[in-house]
Structures are given as structure tokens and as C-alpha cells.
C-alpha positions in Angstrom: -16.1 -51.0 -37.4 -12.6 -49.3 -37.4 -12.3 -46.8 -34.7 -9.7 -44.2 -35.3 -7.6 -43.6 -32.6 -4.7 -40.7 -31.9 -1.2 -41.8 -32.9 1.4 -41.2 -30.4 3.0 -38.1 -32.4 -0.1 -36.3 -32.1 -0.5 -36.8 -28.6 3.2 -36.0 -27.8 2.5 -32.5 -30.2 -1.0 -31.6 -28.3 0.7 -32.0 -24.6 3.9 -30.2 -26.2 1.3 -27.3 -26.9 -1.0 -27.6 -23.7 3.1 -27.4 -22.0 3.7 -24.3 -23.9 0.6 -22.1 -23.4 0.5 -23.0 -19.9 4.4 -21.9 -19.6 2.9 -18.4 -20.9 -0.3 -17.6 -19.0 0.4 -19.5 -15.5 2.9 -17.1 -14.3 1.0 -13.6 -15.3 -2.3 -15.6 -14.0 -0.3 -16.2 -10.5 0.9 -12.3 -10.3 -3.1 -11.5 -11.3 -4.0 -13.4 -8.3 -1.0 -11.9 -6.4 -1.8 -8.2 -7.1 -5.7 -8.9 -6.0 -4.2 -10.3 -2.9 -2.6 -6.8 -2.3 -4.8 -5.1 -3.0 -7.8 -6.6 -1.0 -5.1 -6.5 1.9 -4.7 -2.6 1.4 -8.3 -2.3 1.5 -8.7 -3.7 4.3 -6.1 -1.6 6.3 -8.1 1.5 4.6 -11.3 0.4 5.6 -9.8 -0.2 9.1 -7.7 3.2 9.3 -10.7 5.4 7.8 -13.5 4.1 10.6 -11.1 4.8 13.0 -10.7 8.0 11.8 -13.9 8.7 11.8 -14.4 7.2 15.0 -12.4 9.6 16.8 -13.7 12.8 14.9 -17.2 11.6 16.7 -15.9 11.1 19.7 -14.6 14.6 19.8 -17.6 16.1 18.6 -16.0 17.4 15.5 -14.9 17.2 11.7 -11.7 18.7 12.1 -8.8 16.1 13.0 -6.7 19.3 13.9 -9.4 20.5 16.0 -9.5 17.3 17.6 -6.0 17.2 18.5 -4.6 15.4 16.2 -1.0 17.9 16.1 2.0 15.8 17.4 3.1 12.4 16.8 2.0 11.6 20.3 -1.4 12.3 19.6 -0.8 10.1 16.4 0.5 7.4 18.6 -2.5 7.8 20.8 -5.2 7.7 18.0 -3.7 4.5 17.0 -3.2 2.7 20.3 -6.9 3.1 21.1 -9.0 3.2 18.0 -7.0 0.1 16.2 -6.5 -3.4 16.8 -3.1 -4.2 16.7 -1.1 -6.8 18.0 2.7 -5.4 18.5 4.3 -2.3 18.8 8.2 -2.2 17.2 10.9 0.8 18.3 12.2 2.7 15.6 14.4 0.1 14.6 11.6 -1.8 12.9 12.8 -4.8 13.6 10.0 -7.2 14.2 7.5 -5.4 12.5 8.9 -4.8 8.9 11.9 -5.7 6.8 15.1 -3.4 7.3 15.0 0.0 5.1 17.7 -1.3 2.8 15.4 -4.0 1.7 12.9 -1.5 0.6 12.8 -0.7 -3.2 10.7 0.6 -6.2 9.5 -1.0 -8.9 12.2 0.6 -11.2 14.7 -1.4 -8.5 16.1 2.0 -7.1 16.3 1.9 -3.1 13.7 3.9 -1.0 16.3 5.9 1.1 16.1 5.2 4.8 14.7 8.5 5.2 11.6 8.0 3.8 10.9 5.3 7.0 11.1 8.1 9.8 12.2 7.8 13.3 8.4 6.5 14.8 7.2 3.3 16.0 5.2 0.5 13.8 2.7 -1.4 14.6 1.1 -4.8 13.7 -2.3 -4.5 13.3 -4.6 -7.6 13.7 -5.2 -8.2 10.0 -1.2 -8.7 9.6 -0.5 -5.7 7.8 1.8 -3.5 9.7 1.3 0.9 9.6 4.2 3.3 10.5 2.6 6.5 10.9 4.4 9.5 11.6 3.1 13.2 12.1 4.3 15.4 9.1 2.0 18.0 8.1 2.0 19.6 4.8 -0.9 22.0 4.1 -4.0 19.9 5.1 -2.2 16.5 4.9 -0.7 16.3 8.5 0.0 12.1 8.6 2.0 10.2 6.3 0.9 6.1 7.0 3.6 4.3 5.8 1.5 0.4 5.0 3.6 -2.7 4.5 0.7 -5.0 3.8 2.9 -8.4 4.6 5.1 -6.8 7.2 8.5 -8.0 6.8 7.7 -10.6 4.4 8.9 -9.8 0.5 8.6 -8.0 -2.2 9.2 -5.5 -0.1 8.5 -3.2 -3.1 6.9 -0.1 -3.7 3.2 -0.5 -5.4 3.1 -4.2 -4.5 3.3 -5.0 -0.9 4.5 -1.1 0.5 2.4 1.9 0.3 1.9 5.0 1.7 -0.9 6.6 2.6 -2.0 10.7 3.4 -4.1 11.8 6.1 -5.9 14.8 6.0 -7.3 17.1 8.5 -10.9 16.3 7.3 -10.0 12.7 8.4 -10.3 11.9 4.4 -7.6 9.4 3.7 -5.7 10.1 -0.9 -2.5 10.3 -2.0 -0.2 13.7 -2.0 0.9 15.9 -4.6 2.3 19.2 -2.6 1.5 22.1 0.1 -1.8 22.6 -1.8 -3.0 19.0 -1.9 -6.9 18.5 -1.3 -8.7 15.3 -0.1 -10.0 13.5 -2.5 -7.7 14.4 -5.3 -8.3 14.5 -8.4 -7.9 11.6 -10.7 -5.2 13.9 -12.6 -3.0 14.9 -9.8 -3.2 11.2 -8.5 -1.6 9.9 -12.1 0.7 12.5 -12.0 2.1 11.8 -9.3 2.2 8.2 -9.9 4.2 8.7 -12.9 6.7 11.0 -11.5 7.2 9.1 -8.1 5.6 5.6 -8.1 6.8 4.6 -11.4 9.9 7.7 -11.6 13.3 6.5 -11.6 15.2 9.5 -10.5 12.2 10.8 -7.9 13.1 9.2 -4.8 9.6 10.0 -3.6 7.4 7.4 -3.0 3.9 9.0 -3.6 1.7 7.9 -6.2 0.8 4.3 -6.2 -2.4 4.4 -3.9 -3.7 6.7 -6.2 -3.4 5.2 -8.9 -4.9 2.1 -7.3 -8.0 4.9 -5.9 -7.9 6.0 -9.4 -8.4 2.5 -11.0 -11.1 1.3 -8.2 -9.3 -0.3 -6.2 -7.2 -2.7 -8.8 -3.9 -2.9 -9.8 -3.2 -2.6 -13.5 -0.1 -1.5 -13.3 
């Protein structure tokens, strides 16, 4: 019996092809994976940030983080230093704890101005990600918590591995629009902003990507 077998031409033509298709889905499979690694990272720190939260507001016998003393960055400092795990402290420098401001950028590759990193400490929490929370109320939103999920590892990039986070006086942790920002949001102001400031070019902001990721439970498809 004659068994037919492939020539070498077809087998040089079907690894040619197995060379090209994986040339096209490999990478955007490894930034798939890469995003879900974020983003369960971010979780995480949220998970880890909001029981804390609501740790204190019990301990102080209210649901009021105002009313509980939550009104200077010391008393941010404090909430931090004994309701979370963390395993270094860095000056305001940030050296140690995250990468230096000017290595910061969006996704549109515009540099987050130094400003937006404030003149607090960070910390090193014991899951690796790293918070810089400073005390900067705005209507009911009274902390901004700056999240590097890698600390000073790259990207270094807005929406990937960099976040930020509001805290609210009812110790409910969204995103910000303005002075009349409400936690939760709603799932309009949260793309709104992310348009204008997450994905803007010209905004130099750097609201809007948590919400979207709140908005798209908890994935990033962006």
C-alpha cells in the first residue's frame, strides 16, 4: 500500500503560516495577560485599602471619615500606618518606593507633571504595590491615593501600572469628576472623565482610568 506522505514544501509553507499567526496573536495575548495582572494587582490594593477603611469607621463608632478624624494628612498618615500592612515608608523624595516623577507618563506619552505626585510620604504595602496618599479635600472626596501597583518597576504609565484613587468621606473608595463628585459615581461621569483625562492629551489630569476599569468590572479593555 502507498502511503502518502507531506512533501517538504508543504511542511516549510504550514510552519511558515503557524510562524505568522503566532507573530500576530502572541504579543496582544501577552499584553491580555499583562493587563489581567494589573488589574488583579489593583484589586487587591482596593480590597486592602476599603477594609481598612471600613475598619477604622468601626472603630470610631461612626460612618463619617470626617467625623472620625480623618481631616489632615497626619491623620491620613496615621490611618495608614495602623490599619495597613506595609513594609517601607519613603520621604517625599520617593526614592525607594517608586520611580522618579519624570518617568511618569500617560498613555498618549505626555508627562504627568511633578505636581501631580505631592509633597507626602509612600509606602510599600505587603502585597508590593506602593500608595502615596495625600489629604486633599474636594467636596466629599478628601484623599487622593496615588497606586503604583509595581512600585518603581516600568511602565510607569497611567491606566497600566499607575492609578489614582478618591476617597470619600463615607469611606466609599470611585474616581473624581469635580467639587460635586458623589461616591459611587455614575457610570457616565466615570467615562467622562476617562476620556477627558485618562485617555486626553492636553488634560494633564490624571483622573479617569479606575473608573473606567469600576465601569468595565474590573477589566481593562482599554
Amino acid at each position: 500500500m502507498k502511503i502518502k506522505a507531506f512533501t517538504l514544501a508543504e511542511i516549510l509553507i504550514t510552519l511558515a503560516i503557524i510562524g505568522i499567526v503566532s507573530a500576530l496573536t502572541i504579543p496582544t495575548l501577552m499584553e491580555n495577560y499583562q493587563n489581567r495582572v494589573y488589574v488583579t494587582t489593583l484589586h487587591k490594593t482596593y480590597n486592602d485599602i476599603n477594609q481598612a477603611l471600613q475598619r477604622f469607621m468601626s472603630d470610631k463608632n461612626t460612618e463619617d471619615l470626617m467625623e472620625a478624624g480623618m481631616r489632615n494628612q497626619a491623620a491620613v498618615n496615621s490611618f495608614i500606618e495602623n490599619y495597613l500592612k506595609y513594609n517601607k515608608v519613603c520621604s517625599s523624595t520617593m526614592s525607594g518606593c517608586m520611580a522618579a516623577t519624570t518617568d511618569y507618563y500617560k498613555m498618549s506619552n505626555e508627562n504627568i507633571p511633578s505636581s501631580t505626585f505631592a509633597n507626602t510620604q509612600s509606602y510599600i504595602l505587603a502585597s508590593g504595590a506602593t500608595i502615596r496618599p495625600y489629604y486633599n479635600k474636594s467636596g466629599d472626596k478628601l484623599i487622593n491615593f496615588l497606586v503604583d501597583i509595581n512600585g518603581v518597576k516600568k511602565p510607569n504609565t497611567l491606566g497600566r501600572d499607575l492609578f489614582i484613587l478618591g476617597i470619600y468621606r463615607n469611606g466609599l473608595i470611585d474616581d473624581y469628576k469635580d467639587a460635586d463628585s458623589k461616591a459611587p459615581m455614575s457610570s457616565a461621569d466615570r467615562e467622562s472623565v476617562y476620556n477627558s483625562q485618562c485617555q486626553g492629551d492636553s488634560d494633564t489630569s490624571i483622573w479617569g482610568c479606575f473608573g473606567k476599569i469600576l465601569n468595565d468590572n474590573w477589566q481593562m479593555k482599554y
